[in-house]
TORZAKOL-324568 format. One record per residue: residue in one letter; x, y, z of N, C-alpha, C in turn. Coordinates in steps of 0.2 Angstrom, whole numbers, plus 5000, padded with zeros to 4 digits. Layout:
residues N
{"A",{X,Y,Z},{X,Y,Z},{X,Y,Z}}
...
***
This chain:
residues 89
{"X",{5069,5002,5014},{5066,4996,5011},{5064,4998,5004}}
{"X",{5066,5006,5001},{5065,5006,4994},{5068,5002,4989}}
{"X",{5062,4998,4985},{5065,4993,4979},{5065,4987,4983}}
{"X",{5063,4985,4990},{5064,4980,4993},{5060,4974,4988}}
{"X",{5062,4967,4988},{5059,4962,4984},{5055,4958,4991}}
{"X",{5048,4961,4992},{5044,4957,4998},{5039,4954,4995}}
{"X",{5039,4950,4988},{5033,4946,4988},{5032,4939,4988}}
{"X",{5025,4939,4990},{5024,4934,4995},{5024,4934,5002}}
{"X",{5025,4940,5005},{5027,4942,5013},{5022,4943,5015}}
{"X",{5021,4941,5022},{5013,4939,5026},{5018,4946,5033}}
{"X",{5014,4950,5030},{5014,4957,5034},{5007,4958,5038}}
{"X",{5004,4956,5038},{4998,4956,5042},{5000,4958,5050}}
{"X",{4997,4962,5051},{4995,4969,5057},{5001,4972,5058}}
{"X",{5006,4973,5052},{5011,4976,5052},{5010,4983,5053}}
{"X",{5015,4985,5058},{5016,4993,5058},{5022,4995,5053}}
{"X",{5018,4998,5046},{5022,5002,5042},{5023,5008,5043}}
{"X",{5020,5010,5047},{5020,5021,5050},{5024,5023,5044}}
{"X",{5026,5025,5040},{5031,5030,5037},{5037,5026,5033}}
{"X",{5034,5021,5033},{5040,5016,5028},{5043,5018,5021}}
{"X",{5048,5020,5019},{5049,5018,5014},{5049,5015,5007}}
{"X",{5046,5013,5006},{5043,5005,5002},{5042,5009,4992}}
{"X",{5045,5014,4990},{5046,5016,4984},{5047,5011,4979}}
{"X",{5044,5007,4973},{5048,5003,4972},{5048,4997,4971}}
{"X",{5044,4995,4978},{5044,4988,4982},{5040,4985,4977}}
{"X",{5042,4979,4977},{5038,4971,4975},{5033,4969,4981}}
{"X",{5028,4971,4982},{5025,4969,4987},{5016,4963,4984}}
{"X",{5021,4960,4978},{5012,4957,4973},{5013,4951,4978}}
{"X",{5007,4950,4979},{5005,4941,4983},{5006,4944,4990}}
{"X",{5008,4951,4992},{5010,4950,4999},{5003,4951,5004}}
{"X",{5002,4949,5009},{4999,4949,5014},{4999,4954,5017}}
{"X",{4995,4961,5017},{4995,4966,5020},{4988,4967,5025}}
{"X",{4983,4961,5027},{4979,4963,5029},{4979,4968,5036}}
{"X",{4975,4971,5037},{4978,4976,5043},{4984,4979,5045}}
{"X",{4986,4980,5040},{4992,4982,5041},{4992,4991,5043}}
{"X",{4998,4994,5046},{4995,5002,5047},{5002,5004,5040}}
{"X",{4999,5006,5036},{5003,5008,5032},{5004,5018,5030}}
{"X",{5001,5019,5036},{4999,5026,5035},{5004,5029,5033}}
{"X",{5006,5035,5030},{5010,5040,5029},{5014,5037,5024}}
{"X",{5013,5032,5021},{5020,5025,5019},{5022,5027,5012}}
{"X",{5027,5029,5011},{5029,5029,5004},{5028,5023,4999}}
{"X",{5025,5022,4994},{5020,5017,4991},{5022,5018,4983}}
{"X",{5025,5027,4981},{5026,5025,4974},{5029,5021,4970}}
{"X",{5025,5018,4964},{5029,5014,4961},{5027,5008,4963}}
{"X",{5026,5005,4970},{5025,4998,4971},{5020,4993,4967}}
{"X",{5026,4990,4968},{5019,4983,4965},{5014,4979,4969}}
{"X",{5009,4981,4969},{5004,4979,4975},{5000,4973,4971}}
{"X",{5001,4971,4964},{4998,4967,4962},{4996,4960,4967}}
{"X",{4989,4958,4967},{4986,4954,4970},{4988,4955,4976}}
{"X",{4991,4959,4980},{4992,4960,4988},{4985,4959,4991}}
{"X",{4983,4958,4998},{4980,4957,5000},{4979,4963,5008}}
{"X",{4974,4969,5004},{4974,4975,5008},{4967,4975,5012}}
{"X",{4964,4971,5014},{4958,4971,5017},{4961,4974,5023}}
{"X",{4957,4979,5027},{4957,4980,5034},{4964,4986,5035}}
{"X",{4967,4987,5027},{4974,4990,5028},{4975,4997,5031}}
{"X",{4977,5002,5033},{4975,5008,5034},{4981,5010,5030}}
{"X",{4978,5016,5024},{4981,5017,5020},{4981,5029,5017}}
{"X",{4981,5028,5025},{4978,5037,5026},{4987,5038,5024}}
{"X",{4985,5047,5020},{4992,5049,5017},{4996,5048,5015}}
{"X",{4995,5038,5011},{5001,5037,5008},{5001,5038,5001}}
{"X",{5007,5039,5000},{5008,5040,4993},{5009,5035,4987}}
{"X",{5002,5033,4985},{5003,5026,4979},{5004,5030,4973}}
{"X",{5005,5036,4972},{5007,5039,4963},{5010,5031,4959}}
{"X",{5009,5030,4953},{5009,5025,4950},{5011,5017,4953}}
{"X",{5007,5017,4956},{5008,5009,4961},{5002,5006,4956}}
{"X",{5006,4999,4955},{5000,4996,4952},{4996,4990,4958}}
{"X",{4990,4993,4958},{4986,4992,4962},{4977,4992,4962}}
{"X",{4970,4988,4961},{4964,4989,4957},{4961,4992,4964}}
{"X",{4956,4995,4960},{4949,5000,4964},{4950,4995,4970}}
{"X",{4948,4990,4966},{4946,4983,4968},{4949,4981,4976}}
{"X",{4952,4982,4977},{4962,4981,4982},{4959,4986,4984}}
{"X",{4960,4991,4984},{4961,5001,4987},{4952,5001,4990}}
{"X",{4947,4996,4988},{4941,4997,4992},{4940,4994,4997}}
{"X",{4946,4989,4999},{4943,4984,5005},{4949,4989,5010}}
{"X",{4952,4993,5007},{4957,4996,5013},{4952,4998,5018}}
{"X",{4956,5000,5026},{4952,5001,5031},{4951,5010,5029}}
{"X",{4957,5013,5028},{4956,5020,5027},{4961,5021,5021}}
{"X",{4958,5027,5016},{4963,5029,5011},{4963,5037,5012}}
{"X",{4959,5041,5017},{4960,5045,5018},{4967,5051,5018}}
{"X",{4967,5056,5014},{4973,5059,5012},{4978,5054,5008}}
{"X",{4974,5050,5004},{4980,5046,5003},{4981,5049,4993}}
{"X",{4988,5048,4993},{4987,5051,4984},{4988,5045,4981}}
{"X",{4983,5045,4976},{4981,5038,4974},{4985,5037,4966}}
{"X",{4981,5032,4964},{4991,5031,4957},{4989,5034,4952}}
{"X",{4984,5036,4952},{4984,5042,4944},{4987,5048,4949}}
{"X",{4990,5051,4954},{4990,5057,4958},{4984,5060,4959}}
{"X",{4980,5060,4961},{4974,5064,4963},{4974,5061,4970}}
{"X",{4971,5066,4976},{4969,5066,4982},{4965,5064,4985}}
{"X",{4963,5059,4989},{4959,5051,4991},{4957,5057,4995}}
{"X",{4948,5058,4997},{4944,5064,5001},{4939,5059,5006}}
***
């Protein structure tokens, strides 16, 4: 689903475990609780996405455009590399 054009897409409680998603157009989408663990994220567009509740342990957001603001209502960012690359603790 790298480079996939998902926006506007109601993903809500989706199991993403290890998805692909490099790329992705995912702005406007609806990710509340979604499990995006281990998920490949670089590059995406998360703009105005909708990440409350999301579980965001180990993925790789390296330049995802994406605010503090978004990345604080996640459920877990644990182990996650966040879009400057530095390591979510």
């Amino acid at each position: 689903m790298s480079k996939a054009d998902l926006k506007w897409a109601r993903l809500q409680k989706a199991k993403l475990v290890l998805a692909d998603l490099n790329d992705a157009n995912l702005s406007d989408a609806n990710l509340r609780m979604a499990d995006l663990s281990r998920a490949k994220l670089a590059s995406t567009d998360l703009s105005r996405a909708e990440l409350s509740g999301a579980d965001l342990r180990m993925a790789d957001l390296t330049g995802a455009q994406v605010t503090d603001k978004q990345l604080a209502q996640a459920k877990s960012l644990k182990g996650a590399i966040m879009p400057d690359g530095t390591m979510h603790r």
